[in-house]
MIGUPA-946287 format. One record per residue (C-alpha): x, y, z. Coordinates in steps of 0.05 Angstrom, whole numbers, plus 5000, padded with zeros to 4 digits. Example, Ala and Ser with C-alpha at 12.3 -4.5 7.8 and 13.67 -1.06 7.14 Angstrom:
2
524649105156527349795143
This chain:
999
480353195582477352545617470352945617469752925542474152325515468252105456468152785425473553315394474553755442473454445443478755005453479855155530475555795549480256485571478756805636475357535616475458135672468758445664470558935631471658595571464358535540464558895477461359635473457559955420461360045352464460745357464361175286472060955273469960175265465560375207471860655169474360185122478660685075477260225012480459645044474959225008478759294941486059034985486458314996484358045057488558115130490157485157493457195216497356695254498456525330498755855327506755885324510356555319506157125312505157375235500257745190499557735121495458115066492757635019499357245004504057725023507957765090507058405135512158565199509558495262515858815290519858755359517258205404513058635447508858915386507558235370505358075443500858675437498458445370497357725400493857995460488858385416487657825365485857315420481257815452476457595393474358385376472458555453476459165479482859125519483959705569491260025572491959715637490559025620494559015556499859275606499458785655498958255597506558465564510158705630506458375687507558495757514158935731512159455674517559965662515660685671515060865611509760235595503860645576507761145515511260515489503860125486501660685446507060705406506459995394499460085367501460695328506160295287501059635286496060185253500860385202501659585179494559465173488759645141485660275170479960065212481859405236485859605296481160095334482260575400476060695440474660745522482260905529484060155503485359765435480859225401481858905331475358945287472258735217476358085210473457675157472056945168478756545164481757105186484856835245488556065249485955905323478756145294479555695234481755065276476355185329470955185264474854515250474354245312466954335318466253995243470353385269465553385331458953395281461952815237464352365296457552455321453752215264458851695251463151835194469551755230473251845162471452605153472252665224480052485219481352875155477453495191481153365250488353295210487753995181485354295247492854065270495954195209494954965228499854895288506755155257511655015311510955275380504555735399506356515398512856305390518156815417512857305449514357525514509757595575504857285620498957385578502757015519504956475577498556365590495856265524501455855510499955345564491955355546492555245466497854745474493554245519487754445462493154195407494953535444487153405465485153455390491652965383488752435425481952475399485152425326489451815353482451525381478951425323485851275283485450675331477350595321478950535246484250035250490050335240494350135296500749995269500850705244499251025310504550675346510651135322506351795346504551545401511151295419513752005403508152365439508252005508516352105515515352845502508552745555510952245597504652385649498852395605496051745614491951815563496751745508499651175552492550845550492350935466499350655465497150035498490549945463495050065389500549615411496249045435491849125372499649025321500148405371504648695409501848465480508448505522510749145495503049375517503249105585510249415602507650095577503250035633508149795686512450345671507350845679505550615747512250645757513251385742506851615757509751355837515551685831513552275807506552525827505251905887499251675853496551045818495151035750487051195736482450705737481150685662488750565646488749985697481949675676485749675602490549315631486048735664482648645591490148565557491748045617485447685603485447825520479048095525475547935450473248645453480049005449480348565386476748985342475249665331469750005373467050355309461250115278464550315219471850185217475750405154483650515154482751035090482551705097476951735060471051305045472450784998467450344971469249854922464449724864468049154836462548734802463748584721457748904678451648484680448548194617443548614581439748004554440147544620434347014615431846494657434346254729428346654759428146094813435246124833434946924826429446894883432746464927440446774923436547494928432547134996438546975018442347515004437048065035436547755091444447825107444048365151441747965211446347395208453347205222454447145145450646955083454746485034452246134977456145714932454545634867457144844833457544694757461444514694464345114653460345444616453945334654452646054675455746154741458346754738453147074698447846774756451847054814453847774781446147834760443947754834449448114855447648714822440548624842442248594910447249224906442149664951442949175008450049265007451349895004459149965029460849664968462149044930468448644913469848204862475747614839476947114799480946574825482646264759480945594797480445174740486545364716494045084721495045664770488945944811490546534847492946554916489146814974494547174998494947524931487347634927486747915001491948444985488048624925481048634970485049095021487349624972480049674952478449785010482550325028488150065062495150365049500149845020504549965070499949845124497349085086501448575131505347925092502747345112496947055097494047015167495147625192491647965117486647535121485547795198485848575177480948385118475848185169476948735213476549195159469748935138467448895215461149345217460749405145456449095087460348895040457548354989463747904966464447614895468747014890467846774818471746074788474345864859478645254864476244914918474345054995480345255026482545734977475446154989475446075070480946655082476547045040470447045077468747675118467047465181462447945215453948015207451848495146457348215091456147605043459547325005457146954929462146394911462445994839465445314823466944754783465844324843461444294903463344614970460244145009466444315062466544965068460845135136455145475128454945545058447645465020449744954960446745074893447844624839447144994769445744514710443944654648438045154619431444894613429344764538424645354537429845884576435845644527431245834470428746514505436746644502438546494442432346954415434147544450440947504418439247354352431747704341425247474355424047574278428847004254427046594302420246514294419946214219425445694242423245484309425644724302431744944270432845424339430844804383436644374350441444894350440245054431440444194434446344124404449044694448447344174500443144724532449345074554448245824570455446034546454645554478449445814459451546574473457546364421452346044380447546584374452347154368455546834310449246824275447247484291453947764253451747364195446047634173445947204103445446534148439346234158437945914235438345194197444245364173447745444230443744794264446144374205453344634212452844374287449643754269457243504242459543024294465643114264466743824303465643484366472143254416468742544432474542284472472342824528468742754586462142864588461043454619466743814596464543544517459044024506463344564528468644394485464044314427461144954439468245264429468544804372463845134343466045884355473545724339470545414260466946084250472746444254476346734195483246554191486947084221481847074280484046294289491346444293490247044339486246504386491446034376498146304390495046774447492346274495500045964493501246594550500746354616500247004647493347304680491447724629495448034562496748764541495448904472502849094454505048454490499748104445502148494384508848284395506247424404502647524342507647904312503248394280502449194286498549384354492549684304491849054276493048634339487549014367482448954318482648294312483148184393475848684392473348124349474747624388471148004440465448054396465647304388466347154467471146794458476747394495474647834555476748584551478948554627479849354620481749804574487649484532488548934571484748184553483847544588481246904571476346524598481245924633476645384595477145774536484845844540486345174550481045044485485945574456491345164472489844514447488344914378495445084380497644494388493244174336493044614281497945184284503445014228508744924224509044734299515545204306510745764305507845634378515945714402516146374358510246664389512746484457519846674443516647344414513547474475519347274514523047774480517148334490518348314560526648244563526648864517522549314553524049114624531149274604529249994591525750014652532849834685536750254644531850864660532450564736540350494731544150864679550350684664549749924692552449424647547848844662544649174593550049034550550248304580543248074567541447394528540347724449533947864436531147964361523948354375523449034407520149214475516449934493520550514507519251014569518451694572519551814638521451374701514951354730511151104663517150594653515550374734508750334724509549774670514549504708509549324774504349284727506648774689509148404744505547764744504647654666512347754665514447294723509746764687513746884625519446664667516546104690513845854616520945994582524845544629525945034561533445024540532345484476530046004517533245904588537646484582533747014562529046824620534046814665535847614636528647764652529447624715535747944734533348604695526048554733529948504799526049184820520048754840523948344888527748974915520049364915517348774961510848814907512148124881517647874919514447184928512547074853519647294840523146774894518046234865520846454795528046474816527845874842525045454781529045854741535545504787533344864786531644834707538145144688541544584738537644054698540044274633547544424664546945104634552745374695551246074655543346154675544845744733549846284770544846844745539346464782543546284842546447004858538947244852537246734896542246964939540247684934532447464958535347165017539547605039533348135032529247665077535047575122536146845102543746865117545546155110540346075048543546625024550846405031549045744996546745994941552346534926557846044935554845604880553946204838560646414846563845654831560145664770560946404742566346394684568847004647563746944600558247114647560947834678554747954711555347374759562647474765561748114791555747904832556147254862562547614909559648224922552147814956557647394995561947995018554548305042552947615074560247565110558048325125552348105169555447515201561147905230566447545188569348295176576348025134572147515103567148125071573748475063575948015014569447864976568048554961575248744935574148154892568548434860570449194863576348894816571048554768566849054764573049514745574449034697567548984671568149764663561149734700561550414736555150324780557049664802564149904832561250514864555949934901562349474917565550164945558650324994559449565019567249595028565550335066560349895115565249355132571149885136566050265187565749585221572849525230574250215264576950535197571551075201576151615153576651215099570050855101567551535095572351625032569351005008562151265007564251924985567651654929561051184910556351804911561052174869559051624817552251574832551652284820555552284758551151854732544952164747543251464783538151794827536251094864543050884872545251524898540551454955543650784974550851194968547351625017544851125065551950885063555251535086548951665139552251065166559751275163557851895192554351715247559851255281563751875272560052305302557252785256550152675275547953195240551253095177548452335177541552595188542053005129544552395084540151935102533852475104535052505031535251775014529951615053525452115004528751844944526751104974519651324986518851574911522250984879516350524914522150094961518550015029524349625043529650155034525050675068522950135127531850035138533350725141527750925178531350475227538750765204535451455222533551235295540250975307543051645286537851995342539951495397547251685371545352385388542152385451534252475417530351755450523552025426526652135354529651505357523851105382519751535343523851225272524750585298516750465308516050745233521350165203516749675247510049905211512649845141513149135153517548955106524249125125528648525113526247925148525847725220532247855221532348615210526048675258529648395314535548975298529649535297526849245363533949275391534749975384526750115393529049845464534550205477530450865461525850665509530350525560532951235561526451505559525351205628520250615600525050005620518249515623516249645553524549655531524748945560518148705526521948945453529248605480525747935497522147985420528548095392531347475429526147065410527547155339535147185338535446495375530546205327535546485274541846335306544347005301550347235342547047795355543247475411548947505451548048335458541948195465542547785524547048375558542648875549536548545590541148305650541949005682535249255665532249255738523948995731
């Protein structure tokens, strides 16, 4: 194994007498017997031993056929003597009768398969004419050599995936159930071939950066092989690279410490040189080896950049010096040019123009964002990295919170890549720094209003306007060489008054081109009316304006109110039905008009049926509205139509979510329809897809005419808190929505925004946030808010839950079991019931806190409540396991954890992940439980620092019963750290369990 550690390594040679060298094909090999027209034999040893023809199943027989038929097949087509077959089912011991029950054996064998395959010649047995695939060790070996061929040349991704369905072959136990040495033997050989192509898998897992993945196998595989080191050494290396460094170093003190006791030996010197580098944080354990790291499966490379223009003109001297620049990033650290100037200037056309010229130099892709900078709210880093990472390849589950630690994977991901990086409309310096890849071979392009002059490295351009003779060449292209030649003067003044402006004069030129009746002095004497012009602004930002100006009068009325009222959305971007519904108009008619305004460049199609405005444009938009739409009501109507767009249809996302809950029949009134679903999975993919433009309708609809039906959004939208995919747009949401309704001393919206608030916390593991929050909630519900009522007791029984104030959670949760009776809201009391089984569980009434979560699934299930069922499930997994029916628990919380995973609730799947390992510690199964509790730790998000010092807990108590006490300490002293920070009580346990753990 040590010989061969940077390739895949190949499958253990057998020992062969000599008299196994294949003879000449006798007469009988050539008889086939039409078997060409059967389907074709295949077979499996790489778990019990079976055959099949084409898809159907054949018997093998008793276990000593299949020995014989195992012994044969592994031969590879060279002839066994009767004597050797013997020795290889009976050994040392045959009975007396060995040789007639062989040959009955292979009599019967015959019979089963096709004549001509199993063969008697030279007084022994071979099988012949097996056709390629035939066999599964044959078929992973072929695998195995592929995975060798693609590590070599470096594509580490095809390597894993080859590598993955090598392993995927192994079905259980090799020969499983065959007697005798021979099968012993092979056994024992293709089992260290299974866990050697499992380390070199793990390897370049770990070379491709995906550590926090690797750590639950590896956990699992180095209890079940507590002496192969090099496991141990890949468990080290993964947990120091998820910045685990103590959990690393103890793996290694407890190796030394078994390999002592057990074998009287160190541990080799590669594990302990590992060890040094952790001790001394070596740089180079940083990042991966590979010069290619990728944690995707498969090669992803992101081809982000917007379409070029056909007709882009001028810039040729800043085209040469970005495309300099940019060719020459492969030998340093990392190219960055920033590119300063007002809207409207060209920018972004400039840097996607190079960008696409440069593509060849870059070939592992290019990414693209804007960062809205200029805008009321540019887009956060955070946000964007997460984006960036996905491109990349990276598994959501696997993209870390905070910004720090994404902004840390994003660079690693990149490391040994070229990647060229877009940032278009950035706000300012330190919004663009975590976005920087930070390794030789990447650049990165970067567009402003303002100049970076503080952000290192960076080549400053400052983009003015067009030159006279370039702004003409521009507008000529658009408009035809052929009109423009008769009216040059007329062109000149148009491209003047345009104030030279590359996006004015676009707007310009494209309106005359659609008019083909209009002369080019027409159009210069329409924008010689100083009248059009907004002479109270800046400067800078007045030929922009006026160039707006001048595309807004062009348009015909309908067009104008379209522009208007759809620049009042704050959101990213706008579907068309959601635009349909602000202009109040049919979605055929929304969406011709919204094409024009594409036509007109004054609206982006950001894909298909989706649109964005420019954020200088919008805010044009906007100031429109506010001058000219009439009556002025009709910029509240568009909003409130909106408004009601999204509270309509994210209610049928909840109902489809949650049938039967009442929350539907409580909702603010709303007068326009929303979409309606087909299936759950359409309705949840509007739901997450929708998720910023709806939180910002939130935000905008805080005003007192409107307060309550934002405050039903949010509680009917609650899925992406619950999800984790927008939980901190949802907090920031929920929290503006509290403090507005507080303002306005609406106590209704103000207990629906406290008991969310409540609910966020208690999902982050806020306790004391939490408890604030619900007891205001539940002073200000009144009957004629049932949905807080209800509510606001059942978040404070769950909070009393987790603070160990048992009689306190008692009480809160029969409060709102009764109001939710009374509410006749079915779903709720069936959750009240799950929470009253939990704190029944926690004081010693095991019977009838099972009752309680029987009786809640019993709902669920009536119900059809798929979701909720699962959390009826995870309830009873819980009951069951404090009574000992481990079993029983496994089974209920098995099932919810699938229904979790299909739902898209890493947070439900990450808690009973842990609920699961609990259940195998329960049981007696350490490398099950530590196995679970490592995959609740790499999904992250699992309920705050709170629940990941309860995962490390039990991660440690796995440990310690797997004989790793160093590593069991390292989690125990993590788990401390946090609950002190926290105050937690449990600390305290803690605190008991490292005392008697000897170092």
């Amino acid at each position: 194994m040590d010989g061969v550690p940077d390739g895949v390594p190949r499958v253990p040679e057998q020992r062969r007498s000599d008299s196994s060298a294949e003879p000449p094909k006798s007469a009988e090999t050539a008889e086939t017997g039409g078997s060409a027209e059967r389907a074709a034999l295949r077979f499996g040893v790489l778990g019990p031993v079976r055959a099949w023809r084409g898809d159907e199943p054949l018997t093998t027989g008793s276990p000593q056929q299949r020995a014989l038929l195992a012994a044969l097949l592994l031969r590879e087509g060279r002839t066994a003597t009767a004597a050797e077959l013997i020795d290889a089912l009976w050994g040392e011991e045959p009975p007396s009768q060995a040789l007639a029950a062989l040959r009955t054996y292979a009599s019967r064998l015959r019979k089963v398969l096709d004549p001509g395959v199993l063969v008697s010649e030279s007084g022994g047995y071979a099988i012949r004419v097996l056709g390629d695939g035939a066999l599964d060790v044959a078929v992973a070996q072929d695998l195995a050599t592929e995975a060798e061929k693609a590590r070599s040349a470096g594509d580490l991704c095809h390597a894993r995936e080859v590598l993955r369905r090598a392993l995927a072959l192994w079905d259980g136990e090799t020969l499983a159930g065959v007697p005798g040495p021979y099968a012993e033997a092979q056994r024992v050989r293709l089992e260290e071939w299974r866990l050697q192509l499992v380390e070199s898998r793990l390897d370049m897992d770990l070379e491709q950066g995906c550590h926090a993945e690797a750590v639950s196998e590896l956990t699992a595989l180095t209890a079940a092989h507590p002496l192969r080191e090099r496991l141990r050494e890949l468990l080290m290396l993964a947990l120091y690279r998820s910045g685990r460094q103590a959990e690393a170093l103890a793996v290694y003190a407890d190796t030394r410490r078994l390999l002592a006791d057990e074998l009287g030996v160190d541990p080799r010197p590669g594990l302990s040189e590992l060890q040094q580098r952790i001790l001394q944080a070596d740089p180079g354990l940083a990042e991966p080896s590979s010069p290619a790291p990728e944690p995707a499966s498969v090669p992803v490379r992101p081809a982000q950049l917007p379409a070029t223009v056909p007709d882009f003109t001028g810039r040729s001297g800043f085209v040469r010096e970005l495309g300099g620049i940019l060719a020459a990033a492969e030998n340093r650290v990392m190219a960055v040019s920033a590119l300063a100037g007002i809207g409207g200037v060209g920018k972004t056309t400039l840097a996607v123009h190079v960008a696409h010229q440069a593509r060849g130099a870059f070939p592992d892709g290019q990414l693209y964002v804007d960062l809205q900078g200029a805008g009321a709210r540019a887009a956060e880093p955070e946000t964007v990295l997460g984006s960036f990472l996905r491109a990349l390849g990276t598994a959501d589950t696997a993209i870390p919170d905070s910004l720090e630690e994404r902004a840390a994977l994003y660079r690693s991901v990149l490391a040994g890549r070229r990647v060229l990086v877009l940032l278009d409309n950035a706000r300012d310096a330190a919004q663009v720094r975590p976005l920087l890849p930070g390794t030789d071979g990447c650049a990165a392009l970067v567009t402003s209003r303002v100049r970076m002059v503080d952000l290192a490295g960076a080549h400053l351009i400052d983009l003015d306007v067009m030159a006279p003779d370039e702004a003409l060449a521009l507008f000529t292209k658009i408009v035809g060489e052929e009109r423009v030649a008769s009216e040059r003067k007329a062109a000149l003044d148009v491209v003047a008054a345009c104030g030279f402006l590359p996006l004015a004069i676009r707007i310009a030129a494209s309106r005359l081109a659609a008019r083909r009746t209009w002369t080019v002095s027409v159009l210069a004497a329409k924008l010689a009316d100083e009248r059009r012009r907004l002479d109270e602004l800046q400067a800078g930002d007045l030929a922009v304006k006026a160039t707006f100006e001048l595309g807004y009068g062009q348009l015909e009325p309908a067009q104008a109110r379209a522009f208007r009222l759809l620049g009042l959305a704050d959101g990213p971007d706008i579907s068309l039905p959601a635009a349909a519904a602000i202009l109040d108009l049919p979605v055929e008619d929304t969406e011709d008009l919204l094409e024009s305004l594409v036509d007109t460049s004054l609206l982006e199609s950001a894909a298909p049926g989706r649109y964005r405005f420019h954020d200088l444009v919008r805010l044009y938009a906007r100031a429109c509205a506010e001058r000219d739409e009439q009556p002025p009501s009709e910029r509240e109507a568009a909003l409130s139509r909106l408004l009601d767009f999204y509270l309509a249809s994210a209610a049928g996302v909840y109902a489809i979510e949650r049938p039967g809950d009442r929350l539907v029949d409580h909702l603010a009134a709303t007068t326009h329809e929303g979409l309606s679903f087909d299936t759950r999975e359409s309705a949840l993919d509007w739901l997450f897809g929708e998720a910023e433009c709806l939180l910002a309708c939130v935000r905008q609809s805080l005003p007192a005419p409107t307060l309550r039906r934002a405050a039903s959004l949010l509680l009917v939208a609650k899925d992406l808190s619950e999800s984790g995919a927008s939980s901190l747009s949802y907090e920031r949401a929920a929290t503006a929505l509290c403090r507005a309704a507080a303002e306005l001393g609406d106590a209704h919206a103000e207990a629906q925004a406290r008991t969310t608030l409540a609910q966020v916390h208690v999902r982050a593991g806020r306790f004391d946030e939490a408890a604030v929050e619900a007891r205001s909630a539940m002073s200000l519900a009144s009957s004629g808010d049932p949905w807080s009522k209800c509510n606001a007791p059942l978040e404070l029984g769950v909070i009393a839950f987790y603070r160990n104030r048992l009689e306190d959670a008692e009480t809160y949760l029969s409060v709102a079991l009764d109001n939710f009776r009374e509410d006749t809201n079915v779903p709720g009391e069936a959750s009240a019931l799950c929470n009253l089984s939990r704190v029944h569980l926690a004081l010693g009434k095991t019977s009838t806190a099972i009752s309680l979560a029987e009786q809640g699934i019993e709902i669920y299930d009536n119900l059809g409540a798929a979701l909720r069922l699962a959390n009826g499930r995870y309830a009873l997994g819980l009951a069951l396991t404090v009574a000992g029916r481990y079993d029983d628990a496994l089974a209920q919380l098995t099932a919810a954890l699938a229904v979790f995973r299909e739902n898209r609730q890493p947070l439900w799947e990450g808690v009973t992940h842990f609920r699961i390992a609990e259940v195998h510690l329960a049981a007696g199964r350490p490398p099950f439980a530590a196995a679970h509790a490592e995959q609740a730790i790499a999904l992250r998000g699992i309920g705050g620092e709170w629940r990941r010092g309860t995962v490390l807990t039990v991660l440690g108590k796995a440990l310690s019963e797997l004989g790793q006490p160093d590593r069991a300490r390292a989690c125990w002293n993590e788990a401390l750290t946090i609950y002190e920070k926290l105050g937690s009580a449990e600390a305290s346990e803690v605190r008991a369990l490292l005392s008697p753990v000897a170092p």
